[in-house]
MARLODREN-126216 format. One record per residue (C-alpha): x, y, z. Coordinates in steps of 0.05 Angstrom, whole numbers, padded with zeros to 5 digits, always signed. Layout:
BEGIN
XYZ ...
This chain:
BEGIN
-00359+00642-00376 -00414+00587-00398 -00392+00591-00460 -00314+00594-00454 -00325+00537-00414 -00361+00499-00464 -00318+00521-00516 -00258+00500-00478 -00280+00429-00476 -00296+00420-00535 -00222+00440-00556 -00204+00390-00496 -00244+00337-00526 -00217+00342-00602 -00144+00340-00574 -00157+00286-00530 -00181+00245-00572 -00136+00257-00644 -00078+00255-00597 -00094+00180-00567 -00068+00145-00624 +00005+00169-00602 +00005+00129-00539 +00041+00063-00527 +00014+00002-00502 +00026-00004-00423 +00040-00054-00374 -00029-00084-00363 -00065-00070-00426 -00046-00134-00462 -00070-00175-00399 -00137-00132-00391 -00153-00135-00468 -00143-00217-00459 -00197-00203-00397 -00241-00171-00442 -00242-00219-00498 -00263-00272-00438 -00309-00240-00412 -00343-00234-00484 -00340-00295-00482 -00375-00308-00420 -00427-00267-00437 -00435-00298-00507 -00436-00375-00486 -00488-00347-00438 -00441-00368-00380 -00421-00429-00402 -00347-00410-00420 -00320-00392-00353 -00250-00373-00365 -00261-00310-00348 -00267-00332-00269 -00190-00358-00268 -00152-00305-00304 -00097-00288-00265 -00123-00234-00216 -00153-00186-00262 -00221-00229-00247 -00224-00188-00187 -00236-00128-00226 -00298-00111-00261 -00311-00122-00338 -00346-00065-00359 -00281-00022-00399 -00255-00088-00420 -00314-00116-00457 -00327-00041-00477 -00274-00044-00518 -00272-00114-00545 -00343-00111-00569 -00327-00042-00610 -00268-00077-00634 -00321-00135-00661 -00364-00089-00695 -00309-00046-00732 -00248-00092-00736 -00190-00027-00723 -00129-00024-00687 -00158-00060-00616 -00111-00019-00575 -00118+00053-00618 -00190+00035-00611 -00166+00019-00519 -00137+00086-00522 -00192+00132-00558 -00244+00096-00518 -00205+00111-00447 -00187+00183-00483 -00272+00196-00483 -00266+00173-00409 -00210+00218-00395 -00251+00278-00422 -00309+00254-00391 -00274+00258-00329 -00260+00327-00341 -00340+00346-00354 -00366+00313-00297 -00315+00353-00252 -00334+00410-00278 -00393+00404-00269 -00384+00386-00204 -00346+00449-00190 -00409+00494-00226 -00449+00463-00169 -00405+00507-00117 -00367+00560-00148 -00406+00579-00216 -00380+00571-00285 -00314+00607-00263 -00303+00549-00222 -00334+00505-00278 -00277+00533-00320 -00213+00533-00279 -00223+00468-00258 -00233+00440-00334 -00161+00474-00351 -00132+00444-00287 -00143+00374-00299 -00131+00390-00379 -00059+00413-00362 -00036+00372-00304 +00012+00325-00342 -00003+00269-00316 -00076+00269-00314 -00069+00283-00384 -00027+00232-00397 -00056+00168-00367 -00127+00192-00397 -00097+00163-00455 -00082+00094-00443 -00096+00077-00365 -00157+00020-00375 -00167+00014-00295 -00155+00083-00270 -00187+00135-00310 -00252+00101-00323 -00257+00088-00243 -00230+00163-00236 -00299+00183-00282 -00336+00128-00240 -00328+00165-00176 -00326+00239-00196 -00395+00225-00239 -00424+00192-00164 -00404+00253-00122 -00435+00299-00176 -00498+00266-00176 -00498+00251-00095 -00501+00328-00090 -00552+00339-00140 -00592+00291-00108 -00583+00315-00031 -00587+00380-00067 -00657+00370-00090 -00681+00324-00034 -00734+00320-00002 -00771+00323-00077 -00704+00286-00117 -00736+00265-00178 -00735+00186-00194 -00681+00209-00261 -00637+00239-00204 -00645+00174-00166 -00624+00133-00228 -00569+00171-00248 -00541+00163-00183 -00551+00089-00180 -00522+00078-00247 -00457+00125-00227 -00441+00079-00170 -00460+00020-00208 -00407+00049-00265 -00354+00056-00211 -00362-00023-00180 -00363-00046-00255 -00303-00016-00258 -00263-00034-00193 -00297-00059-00138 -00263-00009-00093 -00334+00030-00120 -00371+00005-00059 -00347+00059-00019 -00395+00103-00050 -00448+00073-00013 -00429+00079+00053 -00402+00160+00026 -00472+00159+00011 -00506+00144+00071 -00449+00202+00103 -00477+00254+00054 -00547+00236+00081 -00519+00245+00155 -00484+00313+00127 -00554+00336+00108 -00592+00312+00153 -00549+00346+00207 -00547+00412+00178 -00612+00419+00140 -00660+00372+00137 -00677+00365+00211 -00693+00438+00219 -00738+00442+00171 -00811+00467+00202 -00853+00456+00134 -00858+00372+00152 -00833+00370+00088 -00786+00317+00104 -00796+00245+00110 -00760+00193+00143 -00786+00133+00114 -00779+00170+00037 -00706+00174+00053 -00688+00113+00077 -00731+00075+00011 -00692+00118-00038 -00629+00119-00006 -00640+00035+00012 -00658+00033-00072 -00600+00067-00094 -00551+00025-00056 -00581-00036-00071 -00595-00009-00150 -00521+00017-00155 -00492-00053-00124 -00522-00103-00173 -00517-00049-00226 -00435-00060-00219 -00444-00135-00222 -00477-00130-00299 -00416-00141-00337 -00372-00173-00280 -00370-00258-00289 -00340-00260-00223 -00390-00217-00181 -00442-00257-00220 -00428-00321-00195 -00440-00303-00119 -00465-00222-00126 -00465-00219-00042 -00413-00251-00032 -00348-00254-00087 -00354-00178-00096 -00329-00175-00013 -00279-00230-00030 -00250-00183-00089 -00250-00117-00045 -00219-00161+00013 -00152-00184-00042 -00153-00110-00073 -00142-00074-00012 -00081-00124+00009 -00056-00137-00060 -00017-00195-00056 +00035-00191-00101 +00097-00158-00077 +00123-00103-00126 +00193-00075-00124 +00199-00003-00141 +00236+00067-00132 +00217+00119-00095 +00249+00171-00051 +00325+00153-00063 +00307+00070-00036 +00281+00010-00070 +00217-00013-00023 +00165-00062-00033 +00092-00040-00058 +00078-00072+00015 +00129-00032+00048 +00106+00043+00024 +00103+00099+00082 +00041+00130+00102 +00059+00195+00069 +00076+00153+00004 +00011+00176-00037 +00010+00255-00007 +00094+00256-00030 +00077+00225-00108 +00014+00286-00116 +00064+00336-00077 +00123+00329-00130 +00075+00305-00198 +00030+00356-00193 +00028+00429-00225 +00048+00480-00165 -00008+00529-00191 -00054+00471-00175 -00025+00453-00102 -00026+00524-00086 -00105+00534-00092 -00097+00465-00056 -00064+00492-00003 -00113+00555+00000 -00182+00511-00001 -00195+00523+00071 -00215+00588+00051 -00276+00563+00019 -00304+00531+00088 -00312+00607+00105 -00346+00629+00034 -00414+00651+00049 -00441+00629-00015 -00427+00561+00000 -00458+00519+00057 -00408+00499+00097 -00430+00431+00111 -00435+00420+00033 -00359+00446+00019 -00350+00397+00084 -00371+00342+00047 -00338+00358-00012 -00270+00346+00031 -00298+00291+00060 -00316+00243+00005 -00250+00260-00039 -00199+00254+00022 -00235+00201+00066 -00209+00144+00019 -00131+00169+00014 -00145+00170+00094 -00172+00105+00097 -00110+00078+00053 -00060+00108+00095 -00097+00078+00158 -00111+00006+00131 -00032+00007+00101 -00050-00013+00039 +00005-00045-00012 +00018+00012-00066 +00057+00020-00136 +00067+00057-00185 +00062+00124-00157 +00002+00150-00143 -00050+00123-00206 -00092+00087-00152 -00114+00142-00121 -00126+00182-00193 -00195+00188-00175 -00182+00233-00115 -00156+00283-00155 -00204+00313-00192 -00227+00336-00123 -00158+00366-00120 -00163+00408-00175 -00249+00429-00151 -00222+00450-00081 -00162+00490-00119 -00211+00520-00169 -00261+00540-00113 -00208+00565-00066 -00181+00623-00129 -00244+00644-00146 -00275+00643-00072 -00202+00692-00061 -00211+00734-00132 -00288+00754-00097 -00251+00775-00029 -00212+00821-00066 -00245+00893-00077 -00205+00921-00124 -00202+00901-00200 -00135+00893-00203 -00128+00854-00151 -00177+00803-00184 -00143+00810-00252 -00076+00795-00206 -00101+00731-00180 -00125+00704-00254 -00058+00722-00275 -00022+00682-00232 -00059+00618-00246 -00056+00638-00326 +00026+00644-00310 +00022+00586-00267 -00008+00535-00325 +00033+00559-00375 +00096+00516-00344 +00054+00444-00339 +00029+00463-00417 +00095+00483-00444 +00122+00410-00413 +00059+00372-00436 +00073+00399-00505 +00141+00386-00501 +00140+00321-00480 +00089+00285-00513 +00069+00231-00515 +00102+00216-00451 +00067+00259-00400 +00055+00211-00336 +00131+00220-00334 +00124+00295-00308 +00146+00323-00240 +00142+00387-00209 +00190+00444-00199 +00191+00422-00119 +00228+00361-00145 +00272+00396-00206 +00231+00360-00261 +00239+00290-00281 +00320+00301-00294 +00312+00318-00214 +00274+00262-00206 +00308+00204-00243 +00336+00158-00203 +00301+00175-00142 +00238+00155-00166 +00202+00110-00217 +00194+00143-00290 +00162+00115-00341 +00131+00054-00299 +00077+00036-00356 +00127+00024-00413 +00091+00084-00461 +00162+00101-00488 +00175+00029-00516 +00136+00049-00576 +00166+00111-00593 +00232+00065-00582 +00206+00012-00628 +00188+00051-00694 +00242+00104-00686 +00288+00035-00684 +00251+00013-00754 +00264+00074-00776 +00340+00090-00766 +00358+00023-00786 +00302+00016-00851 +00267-00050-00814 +00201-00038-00857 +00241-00068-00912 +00290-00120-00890 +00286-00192-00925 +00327-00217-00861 +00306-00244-00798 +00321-00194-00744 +00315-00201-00673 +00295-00149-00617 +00297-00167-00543 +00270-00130-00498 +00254-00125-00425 +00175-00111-00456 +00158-00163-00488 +00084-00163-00488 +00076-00090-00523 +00132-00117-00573 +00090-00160-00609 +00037-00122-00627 +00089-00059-00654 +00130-00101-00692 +00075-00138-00726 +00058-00072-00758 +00132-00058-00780 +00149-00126-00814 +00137-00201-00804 +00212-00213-00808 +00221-00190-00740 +00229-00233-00675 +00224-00220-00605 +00262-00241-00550 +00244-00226-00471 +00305-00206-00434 +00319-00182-00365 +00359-00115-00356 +00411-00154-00332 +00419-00206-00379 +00406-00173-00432 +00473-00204-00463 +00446-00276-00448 +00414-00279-00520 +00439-00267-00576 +00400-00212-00618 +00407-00150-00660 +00376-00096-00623 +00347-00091-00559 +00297-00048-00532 +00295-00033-00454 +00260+00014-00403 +00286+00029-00343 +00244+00004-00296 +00279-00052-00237 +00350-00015-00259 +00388+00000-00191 +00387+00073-00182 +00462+00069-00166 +00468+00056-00246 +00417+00108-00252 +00443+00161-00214 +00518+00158-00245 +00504+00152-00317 +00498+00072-00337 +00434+00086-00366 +00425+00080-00423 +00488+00027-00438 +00540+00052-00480 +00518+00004-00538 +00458+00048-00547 +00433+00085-00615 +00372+00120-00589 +00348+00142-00532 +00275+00165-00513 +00283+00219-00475 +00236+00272-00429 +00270+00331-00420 +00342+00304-00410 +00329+00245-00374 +00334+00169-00414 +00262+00139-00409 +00280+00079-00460 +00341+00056-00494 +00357+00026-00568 +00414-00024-00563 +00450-00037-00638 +00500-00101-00622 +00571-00091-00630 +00622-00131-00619 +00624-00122-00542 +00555-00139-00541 +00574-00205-00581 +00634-00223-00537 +00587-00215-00473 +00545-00266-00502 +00595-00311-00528 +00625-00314-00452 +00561-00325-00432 +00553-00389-00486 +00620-00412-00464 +00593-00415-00387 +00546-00453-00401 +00587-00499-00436 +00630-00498-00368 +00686-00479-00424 +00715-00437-00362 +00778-00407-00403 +00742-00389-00464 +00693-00358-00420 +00747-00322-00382 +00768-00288-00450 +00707-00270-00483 +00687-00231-00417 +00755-00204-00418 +00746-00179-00490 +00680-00143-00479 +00704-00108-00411 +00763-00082-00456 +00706-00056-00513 +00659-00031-00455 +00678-00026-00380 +00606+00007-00373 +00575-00059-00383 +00550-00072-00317 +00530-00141-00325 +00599-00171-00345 +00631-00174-00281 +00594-00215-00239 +00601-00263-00306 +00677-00254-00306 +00686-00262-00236 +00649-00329-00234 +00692-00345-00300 +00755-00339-00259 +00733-00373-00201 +00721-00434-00234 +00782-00427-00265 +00814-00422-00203 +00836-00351-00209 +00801-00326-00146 +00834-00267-00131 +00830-00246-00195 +00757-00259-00198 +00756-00216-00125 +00793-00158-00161 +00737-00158-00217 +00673-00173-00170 +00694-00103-00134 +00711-00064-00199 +00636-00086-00214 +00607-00055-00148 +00644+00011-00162 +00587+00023-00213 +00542-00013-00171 +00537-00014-00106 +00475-00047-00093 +00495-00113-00123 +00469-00170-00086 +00485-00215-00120 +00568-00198-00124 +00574-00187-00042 +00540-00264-00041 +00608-00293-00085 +00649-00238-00054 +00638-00275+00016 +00646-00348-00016 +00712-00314-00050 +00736-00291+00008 +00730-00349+00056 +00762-00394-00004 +00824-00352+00003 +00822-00345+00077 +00800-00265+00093 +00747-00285+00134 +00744-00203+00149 +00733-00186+00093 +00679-00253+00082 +00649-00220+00144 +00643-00149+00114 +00614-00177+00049 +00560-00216+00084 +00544-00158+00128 +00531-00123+00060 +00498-00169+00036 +00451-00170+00106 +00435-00093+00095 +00418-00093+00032 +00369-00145+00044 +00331-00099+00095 +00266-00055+00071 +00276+00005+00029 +00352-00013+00017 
């Protein structure tokens, strides 16, 4: 089994890391590779360039990854974010050692193994390994403490001074990386207690020493601390004080976020408690949940110590307990919390094998490794089938992501735009056009850096979803991220103007947009209205409605267009055709009222207000 094991990540490790390059550019990578580059900086002017200490918020979060991959960028001048992703690919994998090795600690190398394959084949594991700069490194930060806390405690009351260090540096990797890290000290100081309670003070050899354990545990805490503050401007500036300031804005992030989940759009602010335990019930493989399900079992395995396999729970759950207690803002599923799960997938591999040893017959045993061989075979046939867009994957429980779109968020971290963007240069030949061409996009950042590499004739333009029609442009390229899941749900994604369509399994993750000339009449209305050329406006909405009725973002336009003309039932009539496809319109029950009072149905004023009023509420 050592050597499967071995074997297995080393296959893990060569796919990982040739398969990086295949990964799009996400939400926050642009801003965190800017972060890196000034905190270079910092560190090269010797402190004196300080820009570093403004930068939006991502100051609050430590420099280590960042200037990682800037300064390997420096030396060999490739692709910076190919070189982002095979640099958070090696963390990734890394992840996957250290939890294995974690698991060897308990269970043996059959342990070892199952819980390598676990995290290898749960999508999205898999998936953000490739291109999440915050999460997966901080995932690695934390699994690498808790396997050297227990090899430490393991070995104490002789640790050696290298397990000391290693431990130190672990916790000094995680605060480097997010200074949500510090809770490894005071997990820490409860693995001590653990110990303590169980072993340590019944030991009759005097073996044990009170004042060793307090020095080494004092020196670790301390060592691990100002280890995370190395490569971290901020937590330089005031190292007992800033890093408290940072964990104090991090766990009530202050920007709200609007996203989908569970059939409602809610604030990151506004999540339930059972918002985290929901996202790893539905995203992750059911073979994996099951053994999760099982891993009380293992409390009751007499070849683990039960206050070990105690702690085990202890230091992986306490923080999603903590979360759920403080009411932390959340967003974006479940990423957060990444680092939680490769005790998931420890307690799952632990509870199969701690149930194959129960069993007395063979077959029996040979029945159990079947099922979990069956069981992974689903999550790998999707991963492979789906690439590169893995982190969009969800569970049988939910029906898959076609069960899940529109209920939830998809692809939130825009990794489809670039599979978008050079099928687009491909269909339509863009590597060799002598003409300007323009792409808007609701992704603008990521845009840039893809379409440099097609051809310099190519502009960019940022559009919202719904004004996309605002500019004018050739093709546009939009995710569907902040789309109302009523459009979702019924079909209005993607628009009808579109020539490709990303898609994982059958459901749209990003849409090409070719203009046409309903596209071109929306935005000639829309040039008219601002001209306050009300009729002309009137008839170039008209026009594209009659080319495309699907186009939700005409109606609003036309409505306005006839109320200023002084058409207002008209513009009533077309306002409400608009909310058949979209229910959830804010914006059209707000003229709807003004409409109505103008003609005198103060009823139906009333109604549209009241509409207006709910959909205002939380999670509407």
């Amino acid at each position: 089994l050592k050597r499967i094991t071995q074997v297995s990540l080393a296959l893990m490790a060569v796919v990982m890391l040739w398969v990086s390059k295949d990964f799009g550019i996400t939400g926050d990578e642009v801003t965190q590779n800017t972060y890196g580059q000034k905190v270079f900086d910092y560190f090269a002017s010797f402190g004196a360039d300080t820009s570093a200490l403004q930068f939006k918020n991502v100051y609050f979060y430590g420099g280590f990854y960042d200037l990682l991959c800037v300064t390997v960028n420096k030396i060999f001048h490739l692709d910076e974010f190919n070189t982002r992703h095979f640099i958070n690919a090696i963390f990734g994998f890394l992840g996957i050692v250290f939890s294995s090795l974690l698991a060897k600690r308990f269970g043996g190398w059959g342990a070892a193994l199952l819980t390598a394959w676990f995290l290898f084949l749960s999508p999205r594991f898999f998936g953000e390994s490739m291109n999440n700069p915050k999460d997966i490194p901080f995932a690695l930060g934390m699994v690498m403490s808790f396997y050297f806390m227990f090899r430490f405690l393991d070995a104490f009351p002789k640790p050696t001074w290298k397990d000391a260090l290693w431990l130190a540096l672990s916790i000094g990797f995680a605060i480097g990386i997010r200074v949500g890290g510090l809770i490894l000290i005071p997990l820490f100081f409860v693995g001590l207690a653990f110990y303590y309670w169980f072993d340590w003070r019944k030991r009759t050899d005097g073996v044990f020493s009170w004042k060793a354990m307090i020095i080494r545990a004092g020196l670790i805490a301390l060592g691990g601390y100002l280890a995370g503050l190395i490569f971290w401007p901020y937590g330089l500036q005031a190292p007992f004080s800033n890093p408290f300031k940072a964990l104090g804005e991090m766990s009530q992030f202050s920007t709200g976020i609007r996203m989908l989940y569970d059939d409602a759009h809610i604030m990151s602010s506004d999540v339930p408690w059972y918002y985290i335990p929901k996202w790893i019930w539905i995203t992750s493989p059911i073979i994996i949940l099951l053994g999760l399900v099982l891993s009380p079992v293992t409390l009751f395995n007499k070849k683990y110590s039960f206050h070990k396999i105690a702690l085990l729970f202890f230091v992986f759950f306490f923080p999603l307990l903590y979360i759920i207690y403080k009411k932390s803002p959340l967003y974006d599923g479940w990423r957060h919390l990444l680092f939680i799960y490769p005790g998931i997938c420890i307690l799952s591999a632990l509870a199969f094998t701690t149930v194959a040893e129960w069993l007395k017959q063979q077959y029996a045993r040979y029945a159990v490794y079947a099922l979990v061989v069956i069981g992974l075979v689903f999550p790998a046939k999707w991963i492979l089938a789906n690439h590169p867009n893995q982190i969009v994957y969800f569970n049988e429980f939910q029906g898959g992501v076609d069960g899940a779109f529109g209920y939830y968020e998809t692809d939130y971290y825009m990794n489809s735009i670039k599979q978008a963007t050079f099928k687009l240069a491909e269909i339509e030949d863009l590597y060799h056009t002598k003409d300007t061409v323009v792409i808007a996009t609701n992704c603008i950042e990521p845009m840039y850096h893809y379409v440099a590499k097609i051809n310099p004739k190519i502009k960019c333009e940022y559009v919202r979803y719904y004004q996309r029609y605002d500019k004018k442009w050739d093709y546009c390229i939009l995710f569907s991220r902040f789309v109302d899941k009523n459009l979702l749900q019924n079909g209005f994604f993607p628009p009808s103007n579109s020539i490709y369509t990303v898609m994982a399994d059958h459901t749209p993750l990003t849409a090409v947009l070719k203009s046409n000339a309903a596209s071109e009449n929306a935005y000639n209305g829309f040039t008219a209205m601002g001209k306050q050329d009300f009729a002309n406006a009137v008839l170039f909405y008209q026009k594209a409605l009659q080319e495309d009725p699907r186009n939700e973002t005409v109606y609003n336009y036309l409505g306005l267009a006839l109320a200023n003309s002084g058409r207002l039932k008209e513009a009533i009539d077309v306002i409400n055709r608009g909310l058949a496809q979209n229910p959830a319109n804010g914006e059209a029950y707000q003229m709807l009222a003004q409409l109505y009072q103008a003609v005198g149905d103060m009823q139906n004023a009333q109604m549209a207000n009241y509409k207006l009023q709910q959909l205002m509420q939380p999670n509407n």
